[in-house]
N, C-alpha and C positions, 0 to 999 in steps of 0.2 A: 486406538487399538490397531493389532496389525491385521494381517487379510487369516483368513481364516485357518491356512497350510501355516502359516507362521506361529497362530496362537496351537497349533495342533502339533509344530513342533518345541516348543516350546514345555509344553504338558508334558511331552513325552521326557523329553530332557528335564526336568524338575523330578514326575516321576520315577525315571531310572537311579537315579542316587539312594533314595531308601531303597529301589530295588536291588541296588551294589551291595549296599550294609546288607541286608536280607541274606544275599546269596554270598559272602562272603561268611555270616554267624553259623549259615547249618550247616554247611560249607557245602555250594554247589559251584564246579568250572563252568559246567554248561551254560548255565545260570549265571553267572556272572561275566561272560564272555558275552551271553546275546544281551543282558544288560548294559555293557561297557558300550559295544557296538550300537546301541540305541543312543546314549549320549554321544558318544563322536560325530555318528550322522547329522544329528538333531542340532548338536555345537556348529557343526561345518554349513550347513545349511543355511542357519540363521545369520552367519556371518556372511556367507556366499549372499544373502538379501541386504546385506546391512537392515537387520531388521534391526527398529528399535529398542526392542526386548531385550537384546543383550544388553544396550545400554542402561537401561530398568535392571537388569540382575545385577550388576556392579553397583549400582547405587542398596543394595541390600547387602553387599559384602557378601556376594557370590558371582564375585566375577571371572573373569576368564581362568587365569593363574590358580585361581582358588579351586574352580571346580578342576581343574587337573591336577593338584596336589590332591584333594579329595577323592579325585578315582586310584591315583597312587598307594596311599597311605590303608584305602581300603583294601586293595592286593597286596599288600603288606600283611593287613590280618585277617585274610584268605590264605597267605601263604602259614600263617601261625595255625589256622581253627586247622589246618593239614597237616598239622604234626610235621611241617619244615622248618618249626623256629630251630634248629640245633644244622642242619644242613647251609652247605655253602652258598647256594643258589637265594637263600634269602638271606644271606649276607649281602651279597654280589645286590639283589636286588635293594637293598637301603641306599648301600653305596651309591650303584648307578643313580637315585633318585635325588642323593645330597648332591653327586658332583652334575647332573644335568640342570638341577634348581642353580648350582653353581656357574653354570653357563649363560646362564639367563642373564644375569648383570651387564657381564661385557657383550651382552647382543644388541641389550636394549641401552646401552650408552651407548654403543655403536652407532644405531639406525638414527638415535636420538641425535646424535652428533651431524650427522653425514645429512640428515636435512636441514640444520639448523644453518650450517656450512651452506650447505646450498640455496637457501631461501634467501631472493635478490631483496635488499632495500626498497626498489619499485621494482613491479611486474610488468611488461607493454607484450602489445600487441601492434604491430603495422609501423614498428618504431626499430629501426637498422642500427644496433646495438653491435651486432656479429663483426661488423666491417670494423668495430672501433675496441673492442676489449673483446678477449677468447675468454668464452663458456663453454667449459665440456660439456660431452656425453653424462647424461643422467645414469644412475648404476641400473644395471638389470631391473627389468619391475618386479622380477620373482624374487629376488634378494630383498624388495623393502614394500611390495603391495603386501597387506594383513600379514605383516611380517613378527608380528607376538604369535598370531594364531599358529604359522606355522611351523613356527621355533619349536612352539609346545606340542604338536601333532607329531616330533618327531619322536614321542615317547610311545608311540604305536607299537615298532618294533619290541621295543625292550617290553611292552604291555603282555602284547601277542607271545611272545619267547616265552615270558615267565608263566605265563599261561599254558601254554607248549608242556613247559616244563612240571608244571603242576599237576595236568591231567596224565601225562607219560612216567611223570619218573623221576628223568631224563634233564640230569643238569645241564645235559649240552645247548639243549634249545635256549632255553635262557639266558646264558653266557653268550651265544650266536648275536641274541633280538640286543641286550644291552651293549655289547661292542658296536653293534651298529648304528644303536641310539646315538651313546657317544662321540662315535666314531664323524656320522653326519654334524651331530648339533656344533665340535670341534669346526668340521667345514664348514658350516655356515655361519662362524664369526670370525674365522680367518679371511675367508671371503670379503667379510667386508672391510677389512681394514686400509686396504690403497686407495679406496672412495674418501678415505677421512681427512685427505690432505694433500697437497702439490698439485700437480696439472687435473689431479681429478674433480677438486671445486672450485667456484666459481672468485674472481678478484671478491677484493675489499670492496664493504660498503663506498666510501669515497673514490674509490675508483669508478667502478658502477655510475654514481652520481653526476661524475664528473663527465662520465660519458653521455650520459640523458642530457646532459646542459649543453655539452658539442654540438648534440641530434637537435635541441631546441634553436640553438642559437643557426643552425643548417638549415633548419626545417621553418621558421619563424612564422608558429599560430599566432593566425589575427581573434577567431572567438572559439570561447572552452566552455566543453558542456560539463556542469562540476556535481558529482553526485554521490552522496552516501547513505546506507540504508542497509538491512538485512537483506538475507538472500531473499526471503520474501518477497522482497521490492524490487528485485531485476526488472520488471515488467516495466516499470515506472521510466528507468533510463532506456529501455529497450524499445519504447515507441519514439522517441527522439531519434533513432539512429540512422533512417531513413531520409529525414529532415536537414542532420548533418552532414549528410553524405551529399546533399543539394545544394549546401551554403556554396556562396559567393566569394566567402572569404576564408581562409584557409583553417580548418576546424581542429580540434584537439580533445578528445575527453579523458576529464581526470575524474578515478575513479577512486575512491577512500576504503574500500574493504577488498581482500580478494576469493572473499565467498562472492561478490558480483562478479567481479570480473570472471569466476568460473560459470557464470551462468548467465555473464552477457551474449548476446544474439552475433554471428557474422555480420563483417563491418568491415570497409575498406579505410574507415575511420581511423587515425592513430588512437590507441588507448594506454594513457599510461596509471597503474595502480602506484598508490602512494600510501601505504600504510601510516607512515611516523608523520607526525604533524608538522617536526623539525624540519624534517627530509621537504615539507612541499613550503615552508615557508624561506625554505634557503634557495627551493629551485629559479633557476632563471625564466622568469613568464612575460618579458619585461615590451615583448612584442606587442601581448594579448591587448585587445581593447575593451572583448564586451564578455562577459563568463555569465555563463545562463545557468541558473538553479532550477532542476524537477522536482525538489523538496524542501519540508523546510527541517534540517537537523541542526543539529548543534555545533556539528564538524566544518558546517559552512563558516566559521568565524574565524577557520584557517585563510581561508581565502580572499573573503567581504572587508579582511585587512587591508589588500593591496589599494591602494590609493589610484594608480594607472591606467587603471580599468572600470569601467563600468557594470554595475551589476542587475541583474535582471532575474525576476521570478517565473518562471512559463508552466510551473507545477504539472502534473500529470494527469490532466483532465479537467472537463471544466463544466460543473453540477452545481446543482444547489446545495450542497453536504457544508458545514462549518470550514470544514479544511480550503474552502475554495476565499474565504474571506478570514482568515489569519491574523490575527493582529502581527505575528511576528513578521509579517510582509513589509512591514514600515524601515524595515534596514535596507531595502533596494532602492536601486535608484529610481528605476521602474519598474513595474509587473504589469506584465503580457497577457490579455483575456483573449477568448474568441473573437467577441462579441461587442454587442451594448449591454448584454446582462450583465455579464464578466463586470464590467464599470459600475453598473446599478448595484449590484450585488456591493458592493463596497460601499458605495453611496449608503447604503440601506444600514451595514453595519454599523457604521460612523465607527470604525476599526483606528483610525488615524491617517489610512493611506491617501492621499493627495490626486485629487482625480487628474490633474495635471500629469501625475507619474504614472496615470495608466495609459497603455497602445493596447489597442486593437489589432490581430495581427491574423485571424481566422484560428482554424486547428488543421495545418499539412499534411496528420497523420489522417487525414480524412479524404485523401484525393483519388484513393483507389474504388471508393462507393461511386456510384452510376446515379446520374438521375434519370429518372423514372419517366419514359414515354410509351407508358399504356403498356396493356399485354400484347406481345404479338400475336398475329392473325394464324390460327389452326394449333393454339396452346390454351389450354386450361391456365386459369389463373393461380401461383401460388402463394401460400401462404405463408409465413414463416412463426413458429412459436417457440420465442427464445426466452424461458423463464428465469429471473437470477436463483439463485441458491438462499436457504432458509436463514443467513445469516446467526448469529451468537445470541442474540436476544431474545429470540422468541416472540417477536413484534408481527402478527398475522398479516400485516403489511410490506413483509421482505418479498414474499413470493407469493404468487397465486398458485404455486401446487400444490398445495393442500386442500385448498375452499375450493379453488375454481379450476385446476387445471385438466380432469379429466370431464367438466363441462363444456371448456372451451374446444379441446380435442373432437367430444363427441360432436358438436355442432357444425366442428370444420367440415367429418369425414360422413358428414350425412348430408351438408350444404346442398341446395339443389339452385342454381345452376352449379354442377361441381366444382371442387377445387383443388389442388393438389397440398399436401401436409406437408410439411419438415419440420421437425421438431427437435428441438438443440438445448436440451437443460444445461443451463451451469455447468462446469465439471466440478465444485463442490457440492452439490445436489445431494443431499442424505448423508453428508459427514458428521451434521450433528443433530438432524432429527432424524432418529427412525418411522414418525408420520413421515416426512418430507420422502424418502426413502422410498417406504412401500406405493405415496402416492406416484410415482415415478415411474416405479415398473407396474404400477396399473398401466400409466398413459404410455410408454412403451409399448406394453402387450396391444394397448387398444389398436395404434397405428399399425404395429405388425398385421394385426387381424383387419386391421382396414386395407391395407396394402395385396393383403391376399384375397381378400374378397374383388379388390378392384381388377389384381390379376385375370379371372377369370369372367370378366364384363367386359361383355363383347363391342359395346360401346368403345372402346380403346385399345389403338391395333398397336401393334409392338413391330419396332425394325430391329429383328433380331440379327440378320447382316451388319447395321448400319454397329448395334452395339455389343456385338463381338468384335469390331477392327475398331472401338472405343476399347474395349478389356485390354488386346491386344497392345494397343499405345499404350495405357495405363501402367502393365506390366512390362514394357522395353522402357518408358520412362524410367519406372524407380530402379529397374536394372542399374542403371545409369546413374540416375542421384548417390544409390550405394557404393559404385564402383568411386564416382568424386567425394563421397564423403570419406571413406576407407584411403584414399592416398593422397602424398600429399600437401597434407596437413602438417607436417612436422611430428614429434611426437607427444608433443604436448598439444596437437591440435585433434590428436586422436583420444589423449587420454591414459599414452600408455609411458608417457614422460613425466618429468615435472613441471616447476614454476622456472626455473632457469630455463629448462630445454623449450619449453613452449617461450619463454620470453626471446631467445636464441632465434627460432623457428618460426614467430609470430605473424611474416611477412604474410600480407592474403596475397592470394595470387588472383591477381583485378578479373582474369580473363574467365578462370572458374568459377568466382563468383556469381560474375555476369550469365553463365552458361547453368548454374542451378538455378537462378532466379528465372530465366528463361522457362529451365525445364519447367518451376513450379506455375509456374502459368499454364504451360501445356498440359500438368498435370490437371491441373483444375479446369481446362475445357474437358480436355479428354473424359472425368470421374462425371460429371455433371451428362456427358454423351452415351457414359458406359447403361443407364438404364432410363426409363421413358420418362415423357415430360410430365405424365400424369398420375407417377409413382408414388406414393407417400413415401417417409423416410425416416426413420432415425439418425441423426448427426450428431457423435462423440468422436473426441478425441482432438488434434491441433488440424487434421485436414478433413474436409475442408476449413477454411477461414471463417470468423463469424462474415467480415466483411467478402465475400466470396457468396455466403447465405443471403446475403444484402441485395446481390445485384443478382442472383436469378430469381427472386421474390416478388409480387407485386405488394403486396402488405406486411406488416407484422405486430402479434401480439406478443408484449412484453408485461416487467413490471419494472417500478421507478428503479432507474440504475442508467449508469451510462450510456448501456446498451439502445436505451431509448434516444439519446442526445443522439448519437450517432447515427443512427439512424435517419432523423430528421434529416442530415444533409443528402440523401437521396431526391426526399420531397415526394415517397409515397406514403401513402394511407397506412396510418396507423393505431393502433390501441392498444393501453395499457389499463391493467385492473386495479380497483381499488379495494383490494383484498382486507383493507381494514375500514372497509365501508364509509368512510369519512365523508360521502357524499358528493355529488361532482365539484357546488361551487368550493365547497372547502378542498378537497382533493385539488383544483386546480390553481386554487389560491397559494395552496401551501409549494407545490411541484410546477414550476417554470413549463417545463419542457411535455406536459400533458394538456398543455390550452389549446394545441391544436388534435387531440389524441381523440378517438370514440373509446370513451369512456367505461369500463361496465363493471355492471357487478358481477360477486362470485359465480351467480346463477346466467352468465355469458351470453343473457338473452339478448342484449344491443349489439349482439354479431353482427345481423340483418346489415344493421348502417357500415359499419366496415368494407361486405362484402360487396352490398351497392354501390358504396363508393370506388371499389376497384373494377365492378362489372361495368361501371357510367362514368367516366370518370367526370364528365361535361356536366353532368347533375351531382358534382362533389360538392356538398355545403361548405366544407372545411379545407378545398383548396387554397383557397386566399390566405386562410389563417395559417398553413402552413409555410407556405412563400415568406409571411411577415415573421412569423415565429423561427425560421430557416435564418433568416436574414440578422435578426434581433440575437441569436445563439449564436451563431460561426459567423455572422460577419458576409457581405457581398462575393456573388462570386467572382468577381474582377475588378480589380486584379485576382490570380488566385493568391490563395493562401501562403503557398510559398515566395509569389513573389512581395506581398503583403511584408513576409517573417525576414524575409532576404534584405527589405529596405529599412524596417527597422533597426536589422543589425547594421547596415551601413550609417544610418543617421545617428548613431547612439556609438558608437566608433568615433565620428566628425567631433560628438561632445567629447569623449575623452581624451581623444587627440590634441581638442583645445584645449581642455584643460591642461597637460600635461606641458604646452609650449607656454600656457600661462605661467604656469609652478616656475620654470627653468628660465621666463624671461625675469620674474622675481626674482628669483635666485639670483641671477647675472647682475642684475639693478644692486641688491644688496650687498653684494660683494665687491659690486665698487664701489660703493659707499664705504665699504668697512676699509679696504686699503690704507692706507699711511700715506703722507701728505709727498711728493716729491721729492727729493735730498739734491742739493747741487750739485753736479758733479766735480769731484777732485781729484787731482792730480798729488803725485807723489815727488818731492824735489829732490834731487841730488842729494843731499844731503840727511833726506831720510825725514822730513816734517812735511805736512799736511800742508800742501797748498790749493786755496782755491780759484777753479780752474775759467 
């Protein structure tokens, strides 16, 4: 569903149309003018959100086109219930309405055209394309953003005129609004026609191709991060991207959709999108040695063809969920775990994969968590409660906010020795329970109301100096992030280009990069500084970080979901619920990553042990267990984990490398063998006969 201004416009715009018919049969102007004026708004609006809805009324055959033939046609027999069927003005007005429907065609083979021209064979990003083939300027974005909607909004005038013209008299007005309709709609498909052809788009496919093969054969990746998935799945390539930007050896990721690539993460990484399956099995990759898969689709079998290179599984996380133990992992060469679970977990399957073809290699995207050395001296301890979202099935064991989550809150924010709250739902939290939902803004309101009562206990002094020149930073930072996000970029880096201009444009520039990642750092000292240590909090939204919520926390309750895995590499005190009561031994049996967790149920009463274990930590029962349980999931801390992933990829390169001088000392062996036997050499005699020599 949409948000509620959407379904509200929406209504309104459904309603206005019998309100058109209505006030065109008894015949009111008035009346059918503030009706017209209700669906334009309500039309403009819903498009102005890309709300879905629109998409929903097309699929009923009330879509866009339609309902603006339908407010037409109904001024049409507004203009007749008026005694102007025999007048010029509703001549004039049919006419205008066949020849602007007539306009339509060539606007939209136009725009249809001039993208289709422009959309590159592969999309890149961080890949110097510009220096080897000219891509123009992308056309105007007001000549081709929502460029149907505002083709058709140009019947305003001619709407408004004959309306004019209806309530006055007064043919003029109306003959004014429909020259003008025309007059516009004409410009804006004359306008587009130089965008359709010559210097204004982009070379041929094999042009195009043959320049990415230049930049490869220039550029020559040793390992390709190779990924395909719906937008949905950006998240999955998008924690790799920090990992590849560390490799050793010279990186490259190919991407297979370019709804990802619009919503992959900045990256100083080359990225090249490869739509056609042809296109990547023709390209030259002949460098690569090691191509890592974060998934397992189907598209991967364009690639898992090449024989040159080695291929590896690293998937996007690493749980107890089915997807971690795959059967279709048996086409790699190897697959990559944390851990020793990672390995067991296979073991356990008896899937087919070869424990010989598993490494061990940790999780990298883990290196920015802290370990945990106690609370410091004159800070309250905090807590952190990060519940997953109620998930699709209805399994009481997705989430504890429904059974337990305004217990657990309550027990935090009444603790006694105190402690501080942060609480960070899912950002799907109530998208498809409405229990899940309400219980949410319960535990919301509670921290509010605990936050403010703490406000005024006197127990806990506030540096109001210290965090006004925290605000202050806060706000010159993001000054700053907006002013680099805003230039730049190109204009496909801003969004107000295309797929050519941003592939043109694609170059990061290393040094701004470097200088927002900086700032985001100082953002998140600075937001953590702007109010006290002993605050409670609500946390929505991308900032702070969950991992950002990791390292100012002494604890945290969760439920099973990665979140908890993650966690673990800190090596503070933690608990997870078992909201579908399945009881500890079996709750621990079944969930890896809760053997070292305090355990509890809905009714949150084993807080106690959580909180003693971050008050003592010297009297923690479950220290040890979490060191071996640390160790056993992500693998030793030393090496780290990068350099762990970094030697893998070098030793698994060395096999394909061998391999590949194997294939071609074969080759060389067999092709002397195949040769033809020597011939004598002969000489030609004077005479013109074959002598030998």
């Amino acid at each position: 569903m949409g948000s509620p201004a959407e379904l509200a416009a929406a209504a309104l715009m459904i309603l206005g149309f019998p309100a058109l018919m209505l006030a065109a049969l008894v015949p009111s102007v008035p009346a059918f003018a503030a009706a017209a004026a209700v669906t334009y708004l309500a039309d403009h609006y819903l498009h102005r959100k890309s709300s879905y809805l629109v998409n929903r009324l097309s699929k009923v055959r009330a879509g866009l086109s339609i309902r603006f033939l339908i407010r037409q046609l109904l001024l049409i027999l507004l203009l007749a219930r008026l005694g102007f069927a025999d007048d010029l003005i509703y001549y004039g007005a049919i006419a205008c309405f066949i020849a602007f429907y007539g306009l339509q065609a060539p606007h939209g083979a136009l725009v249809t055209l001039i993208r289709n021209r422009r959309r590159m064979p592969v999309a890149t990003r961080n890949v110097d394309l510009a220096s080897r083939i000219r891509i123009p300027d992308a056309p105007p974005r007001k000549l081709l953003h929502r460029s149907a909607e505002k083709m058709l909004h140009i019947d305003l005038a001619a709407v408004a005129g004959i309306l004019a013209s209806a309530a006055t008299g007064s043919a003029g007005f109306g003959f004014l609004g429909i020259g003008f309709t025309l007059g516009l709609g004409t410009s804006y498909v004359v306008a587009l026609v130089p965008y359709v052809r010559g210097k204004k788009i982009p070379p041929k496919a094999e042009i195009v191709l043959a320049a990415v093969d230049d930049w490869l054969a220039e550029y020559r990746p040793e390992t390709v991060l190779y990924f395909s998935g719906s937008k949905d799945s950006a998240y999955q390539v998008n924690m790799w991207l920090e990992t590849m930007e560390q490799l050793d050896s010279k990186p490259l990721i190919i991407l297979r959709e370019r709804v990802i690539l619009n919503n992959l993460a900045p990256t100083t990484v080359p990225v090249i999108c490869v739509p056609g399956g042809v296109h990547l099995m023709n390209m030259d990759l002949s460098n690569v040695r090691v191509a890592l898969y974060a998934a397992n689709v189907g598209k991967n079998i364009h690639l898992l063809r090449v024989p040159t290179m080695k291929h590896v599984f690293i998937g996007h996380g690493d749980s107890d969920k089915l997807a971690s133990v795959n059967p279709y992992s048996k086409v790699y060469d190897e697959v990559w775990t944390a851990g020793r679970a990672g390995r067991d977990r296979y073991a356990i399957a008896d899937v087919g994969v070869r424990d010989d073809d598993i490494v061990e290699v940790g999780r990298p995207q883990l290196a920015p968590i802290q370990t945990w050395q106690g609370v410091p001296d004159g800070r309250i301890p905090t807590v952190l409660y990060a519940p997953t979202w109620e998930g699709w099935d209805g399994n009481p064991g997705n989430t504890s906010i429904v059974l337990a989550g305004e217990n657990i809150v309550r027990r935090l924010v009444t603790a006694d020795p105190p402690v501080r709250v942060l609480y960070k739902p899912h950002p799907f939290t109530g998208t498809v329970s409405a229990e899940a939902k309400a219980a949410n803004q319960r535990i919301v309101a509670l921290v509010q109301q605990a936050g403010a009562e703490r406000a005024t206990d006197s127990r806990f002094q506030v540096d109001t100096a210290a965090q006004s020149a925290a605000k202050a930073e806060l706000a010159r930072i993001e000054a700053r992030l907006a002013e680099l996000s805003g230039k730049g970029n190109g204009k496909g880096g801003n969004g107000k280009g295309d797929e050519a201009e941003a592939t043109r444009d694609g170059l990061v520039d290393v040094a701004k990069h470097e200088e927002i990642a900086r700032l985001r750092a100082e953002w998140n000292t600075a937001y953590w500084r702007s109010f006290g240590s002993h605050e409670h909090r609500v946390i929505t939204g991308a900032e702070p970080r969950l991992y950002d919520c990791f390292n100012v926390s002494d604890a945290m309750v969760s439920d099973i979901s990665s979140v908890v895995s993650d966690f673990i590499a800190s090596g503070k005190p933690y608990a997870v619920t078992d909201s579908a009561e399945l009881g500890v031994e079996e709750f621990k049996r079944q969930n890896t990553a809760v053997r070292a967790a305090t355990i509890l149920s809905n009714s949150a009463a084993e807080l106690g042990g959580l909180l003693d274990a971050v008050g003592d930590p010297a009297s923690d029962p479950l220290a040890e267990d979490r060191k071996d349980l640390k160790r056993y999931l992500l693998g030793p801390d030393e090496p780290t984990s990068i350099q762990q992933f970094n030697t893998a990829v070098a030793d698994l390169a060395i096999k394909a490398e061998t391999r590949n001088v194997g294939q071609e000392s074969r080759a060389a062996a067999g092709a002397a063998e195949a040769a033809p036997a020597a011939v004598p050499a002969q000489r030609v005699s004077t005479a013109g006969d074959d002598v030998t020599a």
